[in-house]
C-alpha positions in Angstrom: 54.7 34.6 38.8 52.2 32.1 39.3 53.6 28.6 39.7 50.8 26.6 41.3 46.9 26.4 40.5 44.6 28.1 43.3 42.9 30.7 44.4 44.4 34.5 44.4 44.2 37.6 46.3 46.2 40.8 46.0 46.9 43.2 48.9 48.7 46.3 48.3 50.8 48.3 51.5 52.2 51.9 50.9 53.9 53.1 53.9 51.1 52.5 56.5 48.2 52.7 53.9 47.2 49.0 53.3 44.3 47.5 51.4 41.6 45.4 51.6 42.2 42.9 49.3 41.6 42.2 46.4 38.5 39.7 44.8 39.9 36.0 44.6 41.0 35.4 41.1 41.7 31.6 40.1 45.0 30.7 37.9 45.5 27.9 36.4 49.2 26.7 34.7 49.4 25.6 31.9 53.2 24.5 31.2 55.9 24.3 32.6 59.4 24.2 31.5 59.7 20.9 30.9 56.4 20.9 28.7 57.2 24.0 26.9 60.8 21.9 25.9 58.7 19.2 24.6 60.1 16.9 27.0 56.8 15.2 27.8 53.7 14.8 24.8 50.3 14.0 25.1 48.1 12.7 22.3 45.7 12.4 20.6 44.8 15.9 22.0 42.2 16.5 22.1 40.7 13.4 23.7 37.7 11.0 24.1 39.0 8.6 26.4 42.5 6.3 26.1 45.9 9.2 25.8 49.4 8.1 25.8 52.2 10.3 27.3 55.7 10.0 26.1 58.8 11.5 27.7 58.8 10.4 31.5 61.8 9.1 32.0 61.7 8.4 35.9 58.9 6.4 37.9 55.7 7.6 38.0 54.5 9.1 41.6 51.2 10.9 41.1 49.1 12.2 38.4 46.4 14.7 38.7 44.4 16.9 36.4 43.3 20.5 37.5 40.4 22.0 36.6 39.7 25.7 35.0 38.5 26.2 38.5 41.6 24.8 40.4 40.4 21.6 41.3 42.2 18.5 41.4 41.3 14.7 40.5 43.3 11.9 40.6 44.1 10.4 37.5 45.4 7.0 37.4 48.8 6.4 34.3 49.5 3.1 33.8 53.0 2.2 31.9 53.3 0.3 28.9 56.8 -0.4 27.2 58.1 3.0 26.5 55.3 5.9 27.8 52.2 5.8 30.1 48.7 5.8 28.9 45.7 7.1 30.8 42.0 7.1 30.5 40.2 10.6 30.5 36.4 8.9 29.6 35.1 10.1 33.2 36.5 13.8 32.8 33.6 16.4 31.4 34.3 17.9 28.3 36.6 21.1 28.6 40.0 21.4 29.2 42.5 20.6 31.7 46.3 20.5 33.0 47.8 17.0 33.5 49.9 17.4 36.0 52.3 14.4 36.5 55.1 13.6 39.4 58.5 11.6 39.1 61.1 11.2 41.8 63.3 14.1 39.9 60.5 16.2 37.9 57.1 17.5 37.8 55.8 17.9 34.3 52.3 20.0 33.6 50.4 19.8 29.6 47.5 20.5 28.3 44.7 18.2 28.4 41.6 18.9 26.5 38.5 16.5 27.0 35.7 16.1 23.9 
């Protein structure tokens, strides 16, 4: 099961007989428990440029979004009242996974950039 975004290779072993391995595939999650429980929601979604998240219930650590490809970016939440809001105006169109970082959870959703 594929937990984490990267880069993947497969390598099988029978007996002696290895492999080579496999091409590199790239994963990318897109949920997570948490998400999937609707613990955490994102909108409007799809987005232009200001989003508000509600459902954190700890302090914010990090925030990131990951690429199709796998690659990360920073991405600043501040928090107003009652959820976080963010600004996604420098991301390219297509779609992401907001990955975001408390002291007790790590929450992953959708993010999808017009």
């Amino acid at each position: 099961t594929v937990e984490e975004p990267g880069s993947y290779q497969v390598q099988v072993t029978i007996n002696d007989c290895v492999s080579e391995l496999s091409d590199a595939v790239i994963m990318v999650t897109t949920g997570s428990d948490a998400a999937a429980n609707g613990e955490v929601s994102l909108f409007p979604n799809p987005v232009s440029e200001e989003f508000a998240i509600q459902g954190i219930e700890d302090d914010l650590l990090h925030s990131e979004v990951i690429d199709l490809m796998g690659r990360t970016v920073a991405l600043p939440l501040r928090k107003t009242d009652d959820q976080y809001s963010g600004d996604a105006g420098e991301l390219r169109q297509g779609h992401y996974v907001l990955r975001i970082v408390t002291a007790t959870k790590s929450y992953r959703t959708r993010l999808v950039k017009q």
